[in-house]
N, CA and C atoms as an extended XYZ file, in Angstrom:
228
Properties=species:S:1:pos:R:3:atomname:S:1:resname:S:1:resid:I:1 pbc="F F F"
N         0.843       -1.182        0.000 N   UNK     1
C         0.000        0.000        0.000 CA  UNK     1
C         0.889        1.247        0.000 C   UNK     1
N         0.693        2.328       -1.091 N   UNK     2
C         1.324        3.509       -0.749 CA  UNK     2
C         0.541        4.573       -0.077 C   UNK     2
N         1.285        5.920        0.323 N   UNK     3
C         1.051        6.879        1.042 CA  UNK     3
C        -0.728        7.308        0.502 C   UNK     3
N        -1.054        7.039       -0.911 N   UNK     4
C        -2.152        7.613       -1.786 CA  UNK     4
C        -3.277        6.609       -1.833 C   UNK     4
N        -3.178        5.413       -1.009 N   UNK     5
C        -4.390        4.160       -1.284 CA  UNK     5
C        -5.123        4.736       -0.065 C   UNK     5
N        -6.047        4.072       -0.166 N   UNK     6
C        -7.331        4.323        0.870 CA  UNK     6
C        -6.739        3.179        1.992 C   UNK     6
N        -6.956        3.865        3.055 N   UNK     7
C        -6.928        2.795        4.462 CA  UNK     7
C        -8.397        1.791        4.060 C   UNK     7
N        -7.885        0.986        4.911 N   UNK     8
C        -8.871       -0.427        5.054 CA  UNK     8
C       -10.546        0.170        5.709 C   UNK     8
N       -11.247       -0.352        5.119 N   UNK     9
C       -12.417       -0.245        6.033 CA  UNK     9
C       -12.596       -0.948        7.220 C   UNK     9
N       -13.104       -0.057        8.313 N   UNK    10
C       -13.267       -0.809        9.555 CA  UNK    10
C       -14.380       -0.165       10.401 C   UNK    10
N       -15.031       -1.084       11.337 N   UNK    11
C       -16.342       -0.880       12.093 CA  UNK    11
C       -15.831       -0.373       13.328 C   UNK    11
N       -16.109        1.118       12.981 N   UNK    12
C       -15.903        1.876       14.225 CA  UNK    12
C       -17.347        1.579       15.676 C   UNK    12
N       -16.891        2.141       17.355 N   UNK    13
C       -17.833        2.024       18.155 CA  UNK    13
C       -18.419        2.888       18.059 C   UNK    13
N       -19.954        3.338       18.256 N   UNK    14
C       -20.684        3.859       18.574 CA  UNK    14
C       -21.745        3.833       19.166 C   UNK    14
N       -21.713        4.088       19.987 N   UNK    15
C       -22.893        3.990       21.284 CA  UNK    15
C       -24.434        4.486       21.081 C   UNK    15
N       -25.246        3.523       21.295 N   UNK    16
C       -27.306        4.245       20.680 CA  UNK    16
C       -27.615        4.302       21.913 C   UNK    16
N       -28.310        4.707       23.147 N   UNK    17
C       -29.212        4.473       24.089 CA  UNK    17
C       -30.364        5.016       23.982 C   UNK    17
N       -31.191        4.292       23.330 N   UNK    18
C       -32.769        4.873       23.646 CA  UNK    18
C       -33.837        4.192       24.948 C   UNK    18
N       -34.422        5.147       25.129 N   UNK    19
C       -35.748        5.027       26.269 CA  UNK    19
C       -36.462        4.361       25.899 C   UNK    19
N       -37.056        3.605       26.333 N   UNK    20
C       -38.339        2.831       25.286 CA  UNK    20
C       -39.709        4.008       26.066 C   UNK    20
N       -40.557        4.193       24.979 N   UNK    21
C       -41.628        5.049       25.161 CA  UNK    21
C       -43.111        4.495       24.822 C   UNK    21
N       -43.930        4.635       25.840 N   UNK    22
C       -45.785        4.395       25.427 CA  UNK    22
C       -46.317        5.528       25.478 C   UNK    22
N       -47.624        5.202       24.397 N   UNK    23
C       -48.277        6.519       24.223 CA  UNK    23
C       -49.582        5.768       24.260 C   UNK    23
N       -50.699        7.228       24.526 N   UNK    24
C       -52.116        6.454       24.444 CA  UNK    24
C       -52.796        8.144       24.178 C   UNK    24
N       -54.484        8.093       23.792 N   UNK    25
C       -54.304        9.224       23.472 CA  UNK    25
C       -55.277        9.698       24.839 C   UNK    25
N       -55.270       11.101       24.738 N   UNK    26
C       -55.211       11.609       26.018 CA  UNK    26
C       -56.918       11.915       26.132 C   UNK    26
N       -57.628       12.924       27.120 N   UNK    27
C       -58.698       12.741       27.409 CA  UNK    27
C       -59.428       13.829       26.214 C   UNK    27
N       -60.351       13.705       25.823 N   UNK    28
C       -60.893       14.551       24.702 CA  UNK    28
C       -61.273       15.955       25.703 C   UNK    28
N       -60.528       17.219       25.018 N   UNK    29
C       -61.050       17.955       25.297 CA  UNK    29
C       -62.461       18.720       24.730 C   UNK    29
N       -63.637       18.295       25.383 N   UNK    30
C       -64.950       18.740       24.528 CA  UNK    30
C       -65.413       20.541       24.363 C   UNK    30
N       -64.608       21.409       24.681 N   UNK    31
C       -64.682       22.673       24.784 CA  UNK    31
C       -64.032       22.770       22.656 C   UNK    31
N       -62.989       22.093       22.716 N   UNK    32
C       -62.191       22.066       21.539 CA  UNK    32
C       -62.337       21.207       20.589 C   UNK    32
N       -62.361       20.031       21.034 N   UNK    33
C       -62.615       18.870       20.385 CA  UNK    33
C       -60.838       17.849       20.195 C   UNK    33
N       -59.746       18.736       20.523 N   UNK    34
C       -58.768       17.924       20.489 CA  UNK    34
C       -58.319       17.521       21.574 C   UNK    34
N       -57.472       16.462       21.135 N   UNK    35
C       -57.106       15.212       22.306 CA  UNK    35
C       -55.797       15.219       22.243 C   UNK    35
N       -54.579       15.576       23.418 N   UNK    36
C       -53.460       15.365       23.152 CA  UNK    36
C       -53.049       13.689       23.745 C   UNK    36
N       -51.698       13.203       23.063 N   UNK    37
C       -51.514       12.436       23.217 CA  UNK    37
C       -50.930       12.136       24.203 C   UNK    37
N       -50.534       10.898       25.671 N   UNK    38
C       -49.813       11.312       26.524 CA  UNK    38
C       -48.732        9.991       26.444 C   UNK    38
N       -47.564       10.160       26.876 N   UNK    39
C       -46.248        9.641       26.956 CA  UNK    39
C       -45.350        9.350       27.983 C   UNK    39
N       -45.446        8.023       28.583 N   UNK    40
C       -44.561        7.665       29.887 CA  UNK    40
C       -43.446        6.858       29.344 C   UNK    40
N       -42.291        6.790       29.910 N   UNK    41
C       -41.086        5.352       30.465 CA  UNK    41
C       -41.808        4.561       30.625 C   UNK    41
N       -41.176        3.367       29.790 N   UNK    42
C       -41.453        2.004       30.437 CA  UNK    42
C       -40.699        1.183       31.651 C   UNK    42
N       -39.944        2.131       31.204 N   UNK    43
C       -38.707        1.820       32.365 CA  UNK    43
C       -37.703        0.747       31.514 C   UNK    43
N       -37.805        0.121       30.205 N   UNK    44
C       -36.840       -0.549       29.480 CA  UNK    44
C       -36.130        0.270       28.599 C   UNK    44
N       -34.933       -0.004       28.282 N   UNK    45
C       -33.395        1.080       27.686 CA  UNK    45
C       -32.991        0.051       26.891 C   UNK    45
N       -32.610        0.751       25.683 N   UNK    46
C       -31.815       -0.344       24.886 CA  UNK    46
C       -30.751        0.738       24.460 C   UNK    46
N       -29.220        0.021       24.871 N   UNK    47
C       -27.843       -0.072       24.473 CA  UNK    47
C       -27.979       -0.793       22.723 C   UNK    47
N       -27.145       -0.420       22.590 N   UNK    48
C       -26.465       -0.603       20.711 CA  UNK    48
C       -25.207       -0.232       20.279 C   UNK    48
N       -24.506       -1.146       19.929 N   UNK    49
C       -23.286       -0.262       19.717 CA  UNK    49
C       -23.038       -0.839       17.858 C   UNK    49
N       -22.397        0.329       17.195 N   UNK    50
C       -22.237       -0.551       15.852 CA  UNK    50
C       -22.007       -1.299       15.759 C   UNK    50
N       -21.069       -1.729       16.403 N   UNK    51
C       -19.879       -3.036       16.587 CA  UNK    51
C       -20.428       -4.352       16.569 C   UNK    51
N       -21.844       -4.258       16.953 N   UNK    52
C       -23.016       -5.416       16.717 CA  UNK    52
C       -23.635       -5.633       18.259 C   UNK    52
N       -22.953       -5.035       19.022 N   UNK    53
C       -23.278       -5.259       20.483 CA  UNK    53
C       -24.414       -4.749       20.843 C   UNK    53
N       -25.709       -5.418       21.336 N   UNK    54
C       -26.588       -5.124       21.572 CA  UNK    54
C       -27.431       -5.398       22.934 C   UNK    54
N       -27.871       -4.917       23.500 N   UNK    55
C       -28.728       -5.237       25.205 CA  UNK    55
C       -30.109       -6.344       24.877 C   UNK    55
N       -30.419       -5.286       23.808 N   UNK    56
C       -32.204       -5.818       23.747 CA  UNK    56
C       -32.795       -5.093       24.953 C   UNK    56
N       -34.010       -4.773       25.076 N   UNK    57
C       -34.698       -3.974       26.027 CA  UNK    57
C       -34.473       -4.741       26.973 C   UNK    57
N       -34.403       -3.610       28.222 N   UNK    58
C       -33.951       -4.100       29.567 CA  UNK    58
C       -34.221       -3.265       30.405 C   UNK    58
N       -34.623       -3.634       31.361 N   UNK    59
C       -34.733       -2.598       32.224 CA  UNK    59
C       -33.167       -2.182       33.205 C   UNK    59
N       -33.447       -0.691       32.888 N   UNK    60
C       -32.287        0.012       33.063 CA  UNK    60
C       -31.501       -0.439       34.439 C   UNK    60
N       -31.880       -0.851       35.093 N   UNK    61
C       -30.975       -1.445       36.709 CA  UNK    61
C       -30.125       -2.858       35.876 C   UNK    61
N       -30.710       -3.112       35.438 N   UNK    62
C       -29.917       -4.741       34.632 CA  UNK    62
C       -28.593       -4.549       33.902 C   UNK    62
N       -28.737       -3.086       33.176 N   UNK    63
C       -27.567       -2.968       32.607 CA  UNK    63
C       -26.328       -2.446       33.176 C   UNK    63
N       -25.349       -2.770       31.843 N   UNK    64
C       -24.167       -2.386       32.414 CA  UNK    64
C       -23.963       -1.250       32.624 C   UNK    64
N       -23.094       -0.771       33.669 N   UNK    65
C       -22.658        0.778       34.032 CA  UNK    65
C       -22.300        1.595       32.640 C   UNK    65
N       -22.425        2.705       32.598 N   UNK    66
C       -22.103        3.651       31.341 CA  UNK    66
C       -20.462        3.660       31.606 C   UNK    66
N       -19.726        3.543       32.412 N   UNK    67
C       -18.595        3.545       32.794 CA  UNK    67
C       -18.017        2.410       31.857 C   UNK    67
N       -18.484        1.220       32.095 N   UNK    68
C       -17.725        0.004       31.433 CA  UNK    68
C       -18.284        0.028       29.981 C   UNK    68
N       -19.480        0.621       29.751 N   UNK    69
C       -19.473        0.697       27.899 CA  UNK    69
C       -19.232        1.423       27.600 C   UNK    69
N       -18.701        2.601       27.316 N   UNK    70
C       -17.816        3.543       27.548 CA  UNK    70
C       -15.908        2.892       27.330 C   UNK    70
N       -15.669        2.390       27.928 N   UNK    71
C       -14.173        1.615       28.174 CA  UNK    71
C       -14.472        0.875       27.251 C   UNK    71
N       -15.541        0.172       26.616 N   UNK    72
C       -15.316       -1.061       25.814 CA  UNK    72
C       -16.001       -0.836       24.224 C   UNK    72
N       -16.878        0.212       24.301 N   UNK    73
C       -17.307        1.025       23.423 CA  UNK    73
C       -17.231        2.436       22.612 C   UNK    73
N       -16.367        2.859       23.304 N   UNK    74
C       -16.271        4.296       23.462 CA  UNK    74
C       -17.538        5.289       23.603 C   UNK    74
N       -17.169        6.987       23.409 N   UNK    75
C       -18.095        7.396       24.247 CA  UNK    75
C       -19.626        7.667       23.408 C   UNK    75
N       -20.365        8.496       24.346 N   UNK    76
C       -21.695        8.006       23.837 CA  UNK    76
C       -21.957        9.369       23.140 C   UNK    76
């Protein structure tokens, strides 16, 4: 390889954490007629990292510290 070839491709880390979220719709307001929608935690988190590393929903006490995926993932 010289100074002018392309480096190798490679699967960098990157860290996903999403919330898992429910919705339902909210109480009809009859003055207006619209209904907002409302939105809690389920309390399950899903980790992802490119690298293929994945949690699957979990509830957030189960997982690993942000400290150690972080060290093994880099940052988020």
């Amino acid at each position: 390889m010289t100074n002018t070839d392309a480096g190798p491709w490679t699967t960098e880390h990157r860290l996903t954490i999403r919330t898992q979220i429910e919705s339902r719709p909210g109480p009809l307001n009859e003055a207006t007629g619209d209904r907002w929608a409302e939105h809690r935690k389920t309390g399950l988190t899903l980790i992802a990292c490119n690298c293929g590393f994945t949690t699957g929903w979990a509830p957030a006490a189960e997982l690993p510290a942000l400290a150690e995926l972080t060290a093994q993932h880099g940052g988020t």
